[in-house]
C-alpha positions in Angstrom: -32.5 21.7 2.8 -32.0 20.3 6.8 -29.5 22.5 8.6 -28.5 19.3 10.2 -26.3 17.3 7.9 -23.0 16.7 8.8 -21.3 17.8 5.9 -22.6 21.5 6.7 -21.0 21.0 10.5 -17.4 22.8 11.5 -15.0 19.9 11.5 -12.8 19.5 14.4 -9.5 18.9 12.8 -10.3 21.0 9.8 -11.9 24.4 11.5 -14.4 24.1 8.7 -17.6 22.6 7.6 -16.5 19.4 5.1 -18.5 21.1 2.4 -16.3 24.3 2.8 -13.0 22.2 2.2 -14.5 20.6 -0.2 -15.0 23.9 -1.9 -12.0 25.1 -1.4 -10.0 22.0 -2.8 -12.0 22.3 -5.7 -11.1 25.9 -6.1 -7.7 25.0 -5.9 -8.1 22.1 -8.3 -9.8 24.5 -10.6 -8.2 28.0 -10.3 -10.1 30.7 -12.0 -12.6 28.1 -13.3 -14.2 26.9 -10.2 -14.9 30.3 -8.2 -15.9 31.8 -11.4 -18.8 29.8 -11.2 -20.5 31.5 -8.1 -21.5 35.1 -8.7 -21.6 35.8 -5.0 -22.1 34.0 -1.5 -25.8 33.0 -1.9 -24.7 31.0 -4.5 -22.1 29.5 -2.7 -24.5 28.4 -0.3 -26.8 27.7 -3.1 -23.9 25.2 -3.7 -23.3 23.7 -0.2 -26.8 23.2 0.5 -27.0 21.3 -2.9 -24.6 19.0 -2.9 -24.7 18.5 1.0 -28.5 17.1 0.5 -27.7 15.1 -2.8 -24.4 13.7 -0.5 -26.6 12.6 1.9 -29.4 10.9 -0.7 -26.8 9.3 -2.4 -24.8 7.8 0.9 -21.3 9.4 -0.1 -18.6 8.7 1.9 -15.3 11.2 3.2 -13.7 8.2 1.2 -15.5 8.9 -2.0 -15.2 12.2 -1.8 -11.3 11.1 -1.4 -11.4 9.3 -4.5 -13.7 11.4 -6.5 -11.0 14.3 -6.4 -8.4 12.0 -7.8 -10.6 10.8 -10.2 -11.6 14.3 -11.1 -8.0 15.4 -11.8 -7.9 12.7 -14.5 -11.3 13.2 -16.1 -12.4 16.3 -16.2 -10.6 19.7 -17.2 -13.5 22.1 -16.0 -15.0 21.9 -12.7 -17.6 19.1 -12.9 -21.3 19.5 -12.2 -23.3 18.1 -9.3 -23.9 15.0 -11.5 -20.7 14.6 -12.8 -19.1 14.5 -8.9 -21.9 11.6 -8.0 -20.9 9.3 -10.9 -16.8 9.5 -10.4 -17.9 9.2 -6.1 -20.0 5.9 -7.2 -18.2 4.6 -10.3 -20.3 1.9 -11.8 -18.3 -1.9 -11.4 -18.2 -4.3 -14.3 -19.1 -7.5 -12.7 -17.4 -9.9 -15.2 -13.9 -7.5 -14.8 -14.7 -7.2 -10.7 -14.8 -11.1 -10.4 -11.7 -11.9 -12.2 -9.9 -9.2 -10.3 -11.3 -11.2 -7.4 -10.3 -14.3 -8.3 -6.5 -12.6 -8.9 -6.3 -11.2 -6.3 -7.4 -13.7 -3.6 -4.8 -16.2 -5.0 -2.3 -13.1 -4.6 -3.8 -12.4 -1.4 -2.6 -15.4 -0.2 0.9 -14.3 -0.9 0.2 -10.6 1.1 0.3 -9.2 -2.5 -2.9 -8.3 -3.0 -4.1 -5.0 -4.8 -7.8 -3.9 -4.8 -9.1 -1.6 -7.6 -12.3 -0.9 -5.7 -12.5 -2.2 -2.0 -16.0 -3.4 -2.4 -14.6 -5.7 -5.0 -13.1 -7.6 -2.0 -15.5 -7.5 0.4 -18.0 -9.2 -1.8 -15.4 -11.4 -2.4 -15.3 -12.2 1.1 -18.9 -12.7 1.2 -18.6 -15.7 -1.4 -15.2 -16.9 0.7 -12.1 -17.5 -0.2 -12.3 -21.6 -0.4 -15.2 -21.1 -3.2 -13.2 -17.9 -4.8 -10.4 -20.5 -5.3 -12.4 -23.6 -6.2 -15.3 -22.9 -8.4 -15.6 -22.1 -12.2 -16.3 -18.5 -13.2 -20.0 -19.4 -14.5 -20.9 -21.1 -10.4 -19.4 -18.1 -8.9 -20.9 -15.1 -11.1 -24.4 -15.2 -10.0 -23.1 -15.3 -5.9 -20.1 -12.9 -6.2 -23.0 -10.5 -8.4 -25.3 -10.3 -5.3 -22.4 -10.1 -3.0 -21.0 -7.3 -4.7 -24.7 -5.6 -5.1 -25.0 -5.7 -1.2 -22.0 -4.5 -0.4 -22.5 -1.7 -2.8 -25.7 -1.2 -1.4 -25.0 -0.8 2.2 -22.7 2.4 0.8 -19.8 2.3 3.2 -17.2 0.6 2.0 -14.5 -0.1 4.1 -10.7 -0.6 3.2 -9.4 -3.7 2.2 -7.7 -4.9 5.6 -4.2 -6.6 6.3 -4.5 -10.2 5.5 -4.2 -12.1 8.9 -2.0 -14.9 8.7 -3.7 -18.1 7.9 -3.0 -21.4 9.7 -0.3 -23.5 8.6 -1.6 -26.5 7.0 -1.2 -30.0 8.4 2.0 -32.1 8.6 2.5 -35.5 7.9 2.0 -36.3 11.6 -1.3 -34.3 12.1 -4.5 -35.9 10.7 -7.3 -34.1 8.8 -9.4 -34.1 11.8 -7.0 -32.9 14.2 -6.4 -30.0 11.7 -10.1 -29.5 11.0 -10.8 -29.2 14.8 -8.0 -26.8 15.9 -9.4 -24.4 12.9 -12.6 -24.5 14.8 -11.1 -23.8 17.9 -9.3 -20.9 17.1 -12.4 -19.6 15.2 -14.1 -19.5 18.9 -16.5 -22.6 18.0 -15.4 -25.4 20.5 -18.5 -25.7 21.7 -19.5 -26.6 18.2 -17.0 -29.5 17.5 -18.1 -31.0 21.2 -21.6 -31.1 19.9 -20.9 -32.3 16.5 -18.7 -35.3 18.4 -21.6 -36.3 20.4 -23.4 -36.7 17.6 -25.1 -33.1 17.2 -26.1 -32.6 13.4 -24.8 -29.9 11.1 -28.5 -28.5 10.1 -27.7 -25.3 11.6 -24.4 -24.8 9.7 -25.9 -25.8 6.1 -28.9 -23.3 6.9 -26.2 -20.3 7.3 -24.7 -21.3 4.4 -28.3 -21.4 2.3 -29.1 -18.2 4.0 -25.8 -16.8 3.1 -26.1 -17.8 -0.3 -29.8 -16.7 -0.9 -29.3 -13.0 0.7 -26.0 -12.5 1.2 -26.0 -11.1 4.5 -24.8 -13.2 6.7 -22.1 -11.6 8.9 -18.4 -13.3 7.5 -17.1 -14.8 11.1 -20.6 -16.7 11.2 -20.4 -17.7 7.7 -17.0 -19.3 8.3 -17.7 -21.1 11.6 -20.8 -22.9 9.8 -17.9 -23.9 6.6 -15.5 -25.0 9.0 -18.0 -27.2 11.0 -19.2 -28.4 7.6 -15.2 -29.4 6.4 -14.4 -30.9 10.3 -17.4 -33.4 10.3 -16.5 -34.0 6.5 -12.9 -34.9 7.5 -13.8 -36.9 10.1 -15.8 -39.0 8.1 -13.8 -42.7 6.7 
């Protein structure tokens, strides 16, 4: 076992090593149970050193750690093994139930009403975007929101959902499609691209983002949109 991972380092704030509080919320999880399990300090180390290295294998996050305890509490009314603590820390997802919670909760999203069982569920969500989330049929979305969800999964850490920023407000009677398509643009940092596309530029460049994007989803999001909003602005401008 390296003497280097960081879950065997004294934390700052707690004045311990994050395996040591882990122990000791465990322990108080567990009373009589859990420290009945270690005959003496080598095994306690025996223990850190364990599930330090298998932490770092498996890419477990501070977060999942945060949400393995909780799910602990509810699951499990003995102190659960090293296996046990991986599978609640990396629940498997159900991709059919994931994407209609996506689909939900985008539309609630829009609303600022939005509640996530698993964060990943909406960034992979946000990979797909939320025009196609609200446009296509389940059977055209599974396959994209699948690998989406996979490579977000994959990459191991998850962020929180963030605050919804306001979206635009859509365009008035007075404003025409184009006007509305180009001031997206704009405030998506991409003049440069609507005084190209005006001079005649081609959109290429966009429609290979979105094939790349669709093909390995890994295309950084603010990238992916600028290519869909070029794509909608030449659309609009079209008779």
């Amino acid at each position: 076992m390296s003497n280097h991972s960081a879950w065997q380092e004294i934390h700052s704030k707690l004045g311990v090593s994050l395996m040591d509080h882990l122990f000791n919320r465990l322990d108080g999880m567990y009373p009589n149970r859990w420290r009945a399990a270690f005959s003496n300090e080598y095994a306690v180390a025996n223990w850190r050193d364990a599930w330090a290295e298998a932490f770092d294998e498996e890419g477990v996050t501070t977060q999942m750690i945060s949400h393995a305890l909780g799910a602990c509490r509810k699951a499990y009314d003995w102190p659960p093994s090293l296996a046990e603590f991986l599978k609640v820390c990396k629940p498997a997802i159900d991709v059919d139930a994931a994407l209609h919670e996506a689909v939900e909760q985008m539309h609630a999203r829009q609303h600022g009403k939005d509640q996530w069982s698993h964060p990943a569920i909406f960034w992979a969500a946000a990979k797909v975007g939320e025009f196609d989330m609200l446009g296509q049929t389940f059977a055209a979305l599974k396959p994209r929101f699948e690998s989406a969800l996979k490579n977000v999964l994959e990459r191991g850490d998850v962020q929180p959902v963030p605050a919804r920023v306001p979206s635009l407000q859509g365009p008035s009677a007075a404003e025409s499609t184009r006007e509305f398509g180009r001031q997206r643009l704009d405030e998506l940092g991409a003049s440069e691209v609507i005084k190209n596309v005006s001079k005649g530029g081609n959109l290429n460049w966009a429609h290979r983002i979105i094939a790349e994007e669709k093909a390995t989803g890994k295309v950084p999001l603010n990238k992916l949109n600028i290519a869909r909003q070029a794509v909608f602005n030449v659309t609009a401008q079209q008779p």
